[in-house]
C-alpha positions as CSV (number, residue, x, y, z in Angstrom):
1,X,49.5,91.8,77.6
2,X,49.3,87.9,77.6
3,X,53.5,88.0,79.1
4,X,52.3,90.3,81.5
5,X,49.3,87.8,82.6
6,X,51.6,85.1,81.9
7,X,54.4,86.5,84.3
8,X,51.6,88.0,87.2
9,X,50.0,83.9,87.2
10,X,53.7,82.1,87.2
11,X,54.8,84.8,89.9
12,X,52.3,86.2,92.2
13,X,49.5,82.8,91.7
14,X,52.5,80.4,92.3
15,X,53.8,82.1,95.2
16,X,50.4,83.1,97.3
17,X,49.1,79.1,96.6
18,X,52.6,78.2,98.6
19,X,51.8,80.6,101.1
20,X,48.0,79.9,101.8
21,X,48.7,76.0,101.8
22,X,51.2,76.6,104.4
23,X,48.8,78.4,106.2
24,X,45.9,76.6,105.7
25,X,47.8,72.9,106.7
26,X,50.7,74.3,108.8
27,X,53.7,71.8,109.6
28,X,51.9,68.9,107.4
29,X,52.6,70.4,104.4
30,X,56.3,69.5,105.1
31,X,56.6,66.4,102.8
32,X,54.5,67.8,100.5
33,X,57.1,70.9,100.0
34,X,59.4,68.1,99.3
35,X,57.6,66.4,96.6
36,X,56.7,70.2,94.8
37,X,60.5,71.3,95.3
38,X,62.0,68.0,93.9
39,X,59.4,67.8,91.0
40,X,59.2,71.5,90.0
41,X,63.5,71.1,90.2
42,X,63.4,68.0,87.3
43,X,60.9,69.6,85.1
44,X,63.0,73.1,85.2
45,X,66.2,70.8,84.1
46,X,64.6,69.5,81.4
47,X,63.6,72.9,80.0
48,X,66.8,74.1,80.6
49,X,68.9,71.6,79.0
50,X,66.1,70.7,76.4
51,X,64.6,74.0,75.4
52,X,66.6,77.2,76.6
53,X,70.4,75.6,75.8
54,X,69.3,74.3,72.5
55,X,67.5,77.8,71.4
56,X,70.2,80.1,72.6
57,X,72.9,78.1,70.4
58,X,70.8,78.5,67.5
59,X,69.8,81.9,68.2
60,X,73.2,83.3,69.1
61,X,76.1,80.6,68.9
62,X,77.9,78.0,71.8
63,X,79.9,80.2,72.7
64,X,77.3,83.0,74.0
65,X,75.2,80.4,75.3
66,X,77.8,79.0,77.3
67,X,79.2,82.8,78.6
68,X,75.5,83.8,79.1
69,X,74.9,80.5,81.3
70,X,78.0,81.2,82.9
71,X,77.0,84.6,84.0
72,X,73.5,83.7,84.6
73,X,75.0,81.4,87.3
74,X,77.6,83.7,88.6
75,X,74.5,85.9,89.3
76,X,72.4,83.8,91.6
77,X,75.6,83.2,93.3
78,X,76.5,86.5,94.3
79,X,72.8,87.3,95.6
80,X,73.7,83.8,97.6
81,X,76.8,85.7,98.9
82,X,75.1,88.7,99.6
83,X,72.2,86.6,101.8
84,X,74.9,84.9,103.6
85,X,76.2,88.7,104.5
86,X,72.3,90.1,105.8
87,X,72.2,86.0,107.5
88,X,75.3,87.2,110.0
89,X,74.6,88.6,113.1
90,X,76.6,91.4,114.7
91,X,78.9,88.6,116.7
92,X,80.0,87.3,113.6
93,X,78.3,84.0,113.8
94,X,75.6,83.2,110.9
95,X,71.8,82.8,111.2
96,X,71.8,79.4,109.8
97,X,74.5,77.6,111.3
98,X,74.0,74.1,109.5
99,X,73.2,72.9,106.6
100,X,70.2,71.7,107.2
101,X,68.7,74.4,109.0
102,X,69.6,77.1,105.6
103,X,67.3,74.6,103.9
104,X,64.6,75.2,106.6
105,X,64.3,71.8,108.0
106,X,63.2,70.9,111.3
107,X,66.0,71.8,113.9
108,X,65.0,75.2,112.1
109,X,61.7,76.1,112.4
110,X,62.0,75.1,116.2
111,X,63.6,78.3,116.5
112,X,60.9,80.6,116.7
113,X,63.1,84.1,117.9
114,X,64.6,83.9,114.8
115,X,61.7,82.7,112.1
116,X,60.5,86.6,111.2
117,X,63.7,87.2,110.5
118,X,64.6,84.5,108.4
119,X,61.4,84.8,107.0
120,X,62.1,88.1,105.4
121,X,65.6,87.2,104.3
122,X,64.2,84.0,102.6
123,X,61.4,86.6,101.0
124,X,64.3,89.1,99.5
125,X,65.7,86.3,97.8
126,X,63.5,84.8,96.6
127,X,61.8,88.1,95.0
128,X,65.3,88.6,94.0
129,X,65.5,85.1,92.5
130,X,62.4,85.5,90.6
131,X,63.6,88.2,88.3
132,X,65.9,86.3,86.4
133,X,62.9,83.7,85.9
134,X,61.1,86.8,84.6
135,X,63.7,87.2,82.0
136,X,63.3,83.9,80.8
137,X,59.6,84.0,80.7
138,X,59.0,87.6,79.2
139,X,62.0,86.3,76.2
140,X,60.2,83.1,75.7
141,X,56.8,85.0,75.6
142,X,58.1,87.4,73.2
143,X,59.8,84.8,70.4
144,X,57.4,82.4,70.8
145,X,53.7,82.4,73.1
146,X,53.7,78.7,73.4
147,X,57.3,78.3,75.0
148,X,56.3,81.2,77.0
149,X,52.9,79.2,78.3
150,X,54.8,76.5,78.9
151,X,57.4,78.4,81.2
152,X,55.0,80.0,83.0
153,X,53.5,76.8,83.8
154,X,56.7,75.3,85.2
155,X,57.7,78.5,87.0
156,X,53.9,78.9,88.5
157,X,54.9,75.1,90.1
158,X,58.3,75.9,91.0
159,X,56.8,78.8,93.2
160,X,54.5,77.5,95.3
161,X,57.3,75.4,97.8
162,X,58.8,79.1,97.3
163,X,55.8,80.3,98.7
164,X,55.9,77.7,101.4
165,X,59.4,78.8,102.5
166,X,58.7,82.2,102.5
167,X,55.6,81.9,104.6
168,X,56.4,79.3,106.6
169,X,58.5,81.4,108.8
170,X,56.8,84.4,108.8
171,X,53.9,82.2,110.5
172,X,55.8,81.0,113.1
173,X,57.6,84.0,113.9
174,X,54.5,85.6,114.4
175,X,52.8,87.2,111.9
176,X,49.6,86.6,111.3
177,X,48.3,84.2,108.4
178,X,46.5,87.0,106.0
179,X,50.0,89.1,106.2
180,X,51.9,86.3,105.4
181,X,50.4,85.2,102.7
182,X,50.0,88.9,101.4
183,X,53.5,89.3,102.0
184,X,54.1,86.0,99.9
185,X,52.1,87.1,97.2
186,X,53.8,90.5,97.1
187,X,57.5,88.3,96.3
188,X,56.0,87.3,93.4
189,X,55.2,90.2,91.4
190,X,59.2,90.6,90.8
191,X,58.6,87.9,87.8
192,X,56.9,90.6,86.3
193,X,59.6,93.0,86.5
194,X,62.1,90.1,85.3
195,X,59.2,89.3,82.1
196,X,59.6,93.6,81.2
197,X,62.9,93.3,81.0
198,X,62.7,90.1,79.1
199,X,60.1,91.7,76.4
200,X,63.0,94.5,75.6
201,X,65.5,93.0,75.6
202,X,63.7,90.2,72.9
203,X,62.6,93.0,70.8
204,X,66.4,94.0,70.3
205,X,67.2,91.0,67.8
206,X,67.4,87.4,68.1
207,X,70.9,87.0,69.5
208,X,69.2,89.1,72.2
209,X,66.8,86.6,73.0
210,X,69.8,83.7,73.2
211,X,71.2,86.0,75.4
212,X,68.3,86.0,77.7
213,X,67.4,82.4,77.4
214,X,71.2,82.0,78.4
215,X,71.8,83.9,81.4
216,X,68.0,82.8,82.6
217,X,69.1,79.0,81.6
218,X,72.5,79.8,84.0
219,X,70.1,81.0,86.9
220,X,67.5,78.4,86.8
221,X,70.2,75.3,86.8
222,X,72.1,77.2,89.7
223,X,69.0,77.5,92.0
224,X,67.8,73.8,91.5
225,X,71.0,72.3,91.5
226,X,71.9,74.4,94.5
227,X,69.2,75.4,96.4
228,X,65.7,73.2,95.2
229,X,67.1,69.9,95.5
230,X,69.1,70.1,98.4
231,X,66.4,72.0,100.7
232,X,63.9,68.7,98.7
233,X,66.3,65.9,99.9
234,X,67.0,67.5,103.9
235,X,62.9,68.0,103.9
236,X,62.3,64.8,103.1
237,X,65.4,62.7,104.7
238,X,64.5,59.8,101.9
239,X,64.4,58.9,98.4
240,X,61.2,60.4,97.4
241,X,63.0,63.7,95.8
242,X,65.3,61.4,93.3
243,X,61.6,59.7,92.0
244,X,59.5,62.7,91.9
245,X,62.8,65.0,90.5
246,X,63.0,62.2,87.8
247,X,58.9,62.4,87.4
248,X,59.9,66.3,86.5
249,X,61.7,65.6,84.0
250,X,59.8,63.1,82.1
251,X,56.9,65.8,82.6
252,X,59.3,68.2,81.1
253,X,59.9,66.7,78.0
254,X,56.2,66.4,77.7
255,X,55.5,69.9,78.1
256,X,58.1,70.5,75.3
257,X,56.6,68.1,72.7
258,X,52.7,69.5,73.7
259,X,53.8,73.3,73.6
260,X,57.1,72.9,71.4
């Protein structure tokens, strides 16, 4: 019961604060997305490379952890591939033509014909991007309730500039606030699904669990290395994401002595 509270707070809490922030302050929040994207990104490396890597090793061996963070990766880019396929139109050319405007900076959300759309891609992947940070969460919760606190902490953070990108468009392209944010919330509760599968697969043996700490590990360094802080250094257009990411961190290693 406490995973499943733990998973419902990291997932649907994390994203609905995103989406009623964004809707409660609008384009202002821009900078602050920024700061939560770049921060949430350096305290998810650290727990990667600090607290997932190092338990799958011991609970499987180097080489599973490496295949399972391999394949972890390899995951989150397919789903990538598959957005890039629902982001073409029927002429062939792509929704987001730049880089910039895939990351949702300004030259995007100008373009208001095409935020509801974009909106709802962003929210399927997302929700499908959640899942695997589920996993993690649901494994950790099951081998040990303090790692699994700790996640669900750091996930909770990481999805509220999730939240912001999801609802964001949806606001601009015309929906109203309340259904956004609903909407927003509603992406969320596919950590829970992720934290399920996470609790079986945990209660197989331990190799299981390196398993799952593996492939999650693969997923979470893919989306921030790919996708959190890029989008936090083309919202921002400065140095701020380099402090705050190496802020993260630091906090990261905290959270690790406090709840290791």
């Amino acid at each position: 019961m406490n995973i499943i509270v733990m998973s419902l707070f990291a997932g649907v809490v994390g994203m609905g604060l995103g989406g009623i922030i964004t809707a409660l302050f609008g384009s202002r929040t821009e900078r602050m997305t920024s700061i939560f994207l770049s921060f949430a990104g350096g305290v998810m490396i650290s727990i990667v490379f600090l607290e997932l890597i190092p338990e799958s090793i011991e609970l499987s061996s180097i080489a599973v952890a490496i295949i399972g963070l391999v394949i972890g990766a390899v995951m989150v880019f397919a789903l990538n591939q598959l957005m890039d396929r629902f982001t073409t139109s029927k002429n062939g050319s792509k929704l987001h033509e730049t880089f910039a405007e895939f990351f949702h900076s300004n030259e995007m959300i100008t373009r208001k014909t095409n935020m509801l759309r974009s909106g709802m891609i962003m929210l399927f992947a997302i929700a499908l991007h959640n899942v695997p940070e589920g996993l993690a969460l649901g494994a950790a919760g099951h081998y040990d309730p303090s790692l699994g606190l700790a996640l669900a902490i750091i996930i909770g953070l990481h999805n509220i500039p999730e939240g912001m990108a999801v609802s964001a468009p949806l606001i601009v392209g015309g929906l109203s606030k309340v259904k956004s944010v609903t909407i927003t919330l509603l992406a969320g509760g596919t950590t829970l699904l992720g934290a399920i599968a996470g609790v079986i697969i945990g209660g197989i043996s331990e190799t299981a669990i390196g398993v799952s700490f593996a492939l999650a590990g693969g997923a979470m360094m893919y989306v921030v290395i790919g996708e959190i802080l890029p989008q936090a250094i083309v919202t921002s257009n400065d140095r701020i994401p380099t402090v705050f990411a190496m802020a993260g961190i630091v906090v990261g290693m905290l959270f690790i002595v406090i709840f290791g």
